[in-house]
C-alpha positions as CSV (number, residue, x, y, z in Angstrom):
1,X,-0.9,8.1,-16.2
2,X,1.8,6.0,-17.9
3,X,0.7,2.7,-18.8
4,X,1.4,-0.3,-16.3
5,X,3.8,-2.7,-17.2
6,X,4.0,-5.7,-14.4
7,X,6.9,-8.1,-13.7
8,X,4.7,-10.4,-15.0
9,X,4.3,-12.9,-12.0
10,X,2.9,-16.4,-13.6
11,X,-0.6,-16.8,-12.6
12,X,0.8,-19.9,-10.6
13,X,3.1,-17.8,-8.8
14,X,0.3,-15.1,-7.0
15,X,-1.9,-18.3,-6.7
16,X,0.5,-19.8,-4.4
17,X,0.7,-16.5,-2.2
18,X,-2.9,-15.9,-2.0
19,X,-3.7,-19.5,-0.9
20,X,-0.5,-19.3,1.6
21,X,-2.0,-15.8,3.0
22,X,-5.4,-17.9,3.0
23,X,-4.2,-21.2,4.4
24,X,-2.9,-18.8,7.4
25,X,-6.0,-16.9,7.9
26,X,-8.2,-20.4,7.7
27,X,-6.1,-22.1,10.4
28,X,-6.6,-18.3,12.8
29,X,-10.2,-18.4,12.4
30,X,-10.1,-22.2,13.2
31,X,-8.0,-21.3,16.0
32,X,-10.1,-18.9,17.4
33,X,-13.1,-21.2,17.2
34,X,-15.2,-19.6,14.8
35,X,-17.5,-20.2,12.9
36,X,-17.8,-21.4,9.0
37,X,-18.3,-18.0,8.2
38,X,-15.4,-16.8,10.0
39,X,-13.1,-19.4,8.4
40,X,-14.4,-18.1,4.6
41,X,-13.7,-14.7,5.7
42,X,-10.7,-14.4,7.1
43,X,-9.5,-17.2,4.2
44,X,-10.6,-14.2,2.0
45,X,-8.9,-11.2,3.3
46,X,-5.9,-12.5,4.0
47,X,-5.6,-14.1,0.9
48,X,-6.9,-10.9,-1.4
49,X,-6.1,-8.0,1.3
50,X,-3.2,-6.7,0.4
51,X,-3.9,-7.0,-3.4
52,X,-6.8,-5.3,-3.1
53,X,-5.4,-2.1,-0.7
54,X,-2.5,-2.2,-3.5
55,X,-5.0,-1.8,-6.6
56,X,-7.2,0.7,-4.6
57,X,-4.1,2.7,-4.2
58,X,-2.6,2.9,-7.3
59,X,-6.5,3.3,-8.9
60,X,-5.4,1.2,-12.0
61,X,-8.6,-0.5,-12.5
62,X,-10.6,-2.7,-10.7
63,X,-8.3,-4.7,-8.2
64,X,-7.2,-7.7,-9.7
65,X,-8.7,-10.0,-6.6
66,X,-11.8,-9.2,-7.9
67,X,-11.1,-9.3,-11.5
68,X,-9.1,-12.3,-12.0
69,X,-11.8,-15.3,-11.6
70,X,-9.6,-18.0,-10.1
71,X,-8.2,-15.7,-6.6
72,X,-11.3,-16.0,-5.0
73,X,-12.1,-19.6,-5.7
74,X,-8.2,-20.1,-4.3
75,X,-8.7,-18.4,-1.1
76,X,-12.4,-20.8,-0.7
77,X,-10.2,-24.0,-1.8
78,X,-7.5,-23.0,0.9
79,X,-10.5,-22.2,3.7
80,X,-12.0,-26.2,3.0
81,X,-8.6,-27.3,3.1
82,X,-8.4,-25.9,6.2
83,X,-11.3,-26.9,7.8
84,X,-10.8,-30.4,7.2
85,X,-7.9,-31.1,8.1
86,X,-8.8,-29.2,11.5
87,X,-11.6,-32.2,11.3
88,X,-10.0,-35.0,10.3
89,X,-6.1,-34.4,12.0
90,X,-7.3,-32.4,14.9
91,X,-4.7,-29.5,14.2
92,X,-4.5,-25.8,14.4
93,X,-6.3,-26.2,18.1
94,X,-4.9,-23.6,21.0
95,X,-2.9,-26.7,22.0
96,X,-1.1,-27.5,19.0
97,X,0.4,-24.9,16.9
98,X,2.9,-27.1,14.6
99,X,0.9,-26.7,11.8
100,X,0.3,-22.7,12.1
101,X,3.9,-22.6,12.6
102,X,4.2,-23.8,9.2
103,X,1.8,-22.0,7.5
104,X,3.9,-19.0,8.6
105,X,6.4,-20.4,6.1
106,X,4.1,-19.9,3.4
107,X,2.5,-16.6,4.8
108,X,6.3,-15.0,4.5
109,X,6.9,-16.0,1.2
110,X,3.2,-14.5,0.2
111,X,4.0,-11.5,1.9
112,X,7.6,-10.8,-0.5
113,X,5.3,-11.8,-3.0
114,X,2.9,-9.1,-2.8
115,X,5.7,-6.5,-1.6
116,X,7.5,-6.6,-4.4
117,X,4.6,-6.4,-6.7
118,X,3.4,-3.9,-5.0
119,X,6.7,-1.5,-5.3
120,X,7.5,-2.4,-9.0
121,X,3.2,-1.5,-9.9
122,X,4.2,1.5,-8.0
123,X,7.2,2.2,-9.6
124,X,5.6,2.0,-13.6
125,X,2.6,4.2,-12.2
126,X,5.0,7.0,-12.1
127,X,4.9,7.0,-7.9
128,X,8.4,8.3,-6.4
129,X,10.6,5.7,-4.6
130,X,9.1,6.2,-1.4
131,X,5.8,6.1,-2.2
132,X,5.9,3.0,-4.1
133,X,7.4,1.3,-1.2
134,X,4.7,2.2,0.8
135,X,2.6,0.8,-1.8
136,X,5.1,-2.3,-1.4
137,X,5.3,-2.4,2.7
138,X,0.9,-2.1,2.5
139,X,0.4,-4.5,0.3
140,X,2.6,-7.1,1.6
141,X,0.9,-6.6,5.3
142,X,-2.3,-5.3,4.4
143,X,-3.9,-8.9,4.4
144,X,-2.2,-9.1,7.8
145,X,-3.7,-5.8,9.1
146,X,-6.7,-6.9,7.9
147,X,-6.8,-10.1,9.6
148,X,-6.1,-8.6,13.0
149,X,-8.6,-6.2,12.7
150,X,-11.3,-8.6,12.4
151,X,-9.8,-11.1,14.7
152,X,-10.3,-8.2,17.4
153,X,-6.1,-7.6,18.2
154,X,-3.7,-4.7,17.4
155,X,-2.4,-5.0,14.2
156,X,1.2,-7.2,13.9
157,X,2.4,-4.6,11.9
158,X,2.0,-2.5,14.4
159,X,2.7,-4.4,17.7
160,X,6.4,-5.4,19.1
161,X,7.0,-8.8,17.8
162,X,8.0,-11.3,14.3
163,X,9.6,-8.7,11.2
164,X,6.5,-8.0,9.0
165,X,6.4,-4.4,8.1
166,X,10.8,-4.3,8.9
167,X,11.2,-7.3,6.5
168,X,8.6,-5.9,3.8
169,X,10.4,-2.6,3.9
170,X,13.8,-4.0,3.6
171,X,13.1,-5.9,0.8
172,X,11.4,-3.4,-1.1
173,X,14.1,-1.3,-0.4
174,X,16.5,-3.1,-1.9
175,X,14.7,-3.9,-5.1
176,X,14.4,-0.2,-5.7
177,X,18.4,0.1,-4.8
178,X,18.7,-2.9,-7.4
179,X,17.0,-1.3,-10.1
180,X,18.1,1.8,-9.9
181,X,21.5,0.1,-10.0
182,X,20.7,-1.1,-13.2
183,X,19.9,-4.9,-12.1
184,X,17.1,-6.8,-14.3
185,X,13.7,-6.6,-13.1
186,X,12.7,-9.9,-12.7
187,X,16.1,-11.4,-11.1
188,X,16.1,-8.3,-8.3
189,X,12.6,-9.1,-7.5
190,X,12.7,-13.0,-7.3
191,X,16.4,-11.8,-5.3
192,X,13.6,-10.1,-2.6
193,X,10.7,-12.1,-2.7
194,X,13.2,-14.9,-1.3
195,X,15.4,-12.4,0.9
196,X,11.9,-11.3,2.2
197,X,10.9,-14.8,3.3
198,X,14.2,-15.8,4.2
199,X,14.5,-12.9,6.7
200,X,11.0,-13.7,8.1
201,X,11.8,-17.1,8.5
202,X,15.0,-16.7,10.1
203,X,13.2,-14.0,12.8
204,X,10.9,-17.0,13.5
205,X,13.4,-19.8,14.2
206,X,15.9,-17.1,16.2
207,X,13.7,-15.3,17.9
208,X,14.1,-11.8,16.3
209,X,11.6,-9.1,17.3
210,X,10.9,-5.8,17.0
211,X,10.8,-5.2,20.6
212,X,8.7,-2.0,22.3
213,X,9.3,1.4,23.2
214,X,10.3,1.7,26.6
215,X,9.0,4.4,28.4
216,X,10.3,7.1,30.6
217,X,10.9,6.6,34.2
218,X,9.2,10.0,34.2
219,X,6.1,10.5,31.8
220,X,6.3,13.3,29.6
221,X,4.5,16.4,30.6
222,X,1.9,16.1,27.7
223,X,-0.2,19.4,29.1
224,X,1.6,23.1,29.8
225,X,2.2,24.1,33.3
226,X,0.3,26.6,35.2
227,X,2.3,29.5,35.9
228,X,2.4,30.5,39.4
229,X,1.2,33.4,40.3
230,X,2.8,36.4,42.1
């Protein structure tokens, strides 16, 4: 396997989207009206999710989540955060979703955070374009997915509604067509971390949604006819 050579994302930099994908999953639990535990957990996979689906993945080593000391202790610092200021500003209750709204903002730049990552660890693993996107698209949402699943709902990613998985493909898209333009690394990718969030953001504030299939006026025939006999 080719050695791994990362854009080399400061340290501050994957702080700030872990604690953004934490802050998000705090304030849901809280939300929900859960308990402690539920606040801690949530805070933790959708702080460390995606990193960790990403690392599994691509089978580099252990995940970096779980190697680097400080993510963990992030995601723990955002789920106190959280929980006090639930206590002491009576926010994030099923009556008052400014704040949430907010911590959107910062969950969309965390997810072209880890999308990009994701595609350029992809890409110096050797992975073809379209692999290493998916790599992108899953880690970017995985933290999402995850955080659905335990919250008890069909995934986002999966369900009509905000651009997760179309803005997380879109952007990683376009960093592959950057490099393979010959565009420097780390200006394409700082280029679709912020087109990533922008996009997201944008979907928020106008409404844009990835709306459902409709269905047939007739429903397919999903089982063969019986032939008639005679």
């Amino acid at each position: 396997m080719p050695p791994v050579d990362p854009l080399g994302v400061p340290l501050w930099v994957e702080c700030l989207a872990v604690g953004a994908g934490a802050l998000f999953g705090a304030f849901s639990a809280i939300n929900e009206r859960m308990a402690i535990t539920g606040v801690l957990a949530l805070a933790a996979v959708t702080g460390v999710g995606g990193g960790i689906i990403r690392d599994t993945l691509l089978q580099t080593g252990p995940p970096v989540a779980l190697a680097e000391p400080v993510f963990l202790p992030v995601t723990m610092t955002a789920a106190a955060t959280a929980f006090i200021a639930a206590r002491l500003l009576g926010v994030a209750t099923r009556d008052d979703h400014s704040l949430l709204t907010s911590i959107l903002v910062f969950d969309a730049v965390a997810v072209g955070i880890y999308a990009i990552v994701g595609i350029d660890k992809g890409l110096q693993v050797g992975l073809p374009i379209v692999g290493a996107t998916l790599v992108g698209v899953l880690s970017g949402t995985g933290g999402s997915v995850i955080h659905d699943l335990l919250v008890g709902r069909p995934p986002a990613l999966l369900r009509p509604g905000i651009l997760l998985g179309v803005a997380a493909s879109l952007g990683c898209m376009a960093y592959a067509a950057a490099l393979a333009a010959g565009g420097p690394r780390g200006v394409s990718a700082a280029a679709c971390v912020v087109g990533i969030a922008l996009l997201r953001i944008a979907a928020m504030h106008f409404g844009w949604e990835v709306g459902p299939i409709e269905p047939r006026d007739r429903p397919l025939p999903l089982t063969p006819r019986r032939r008639r006999r005679g």
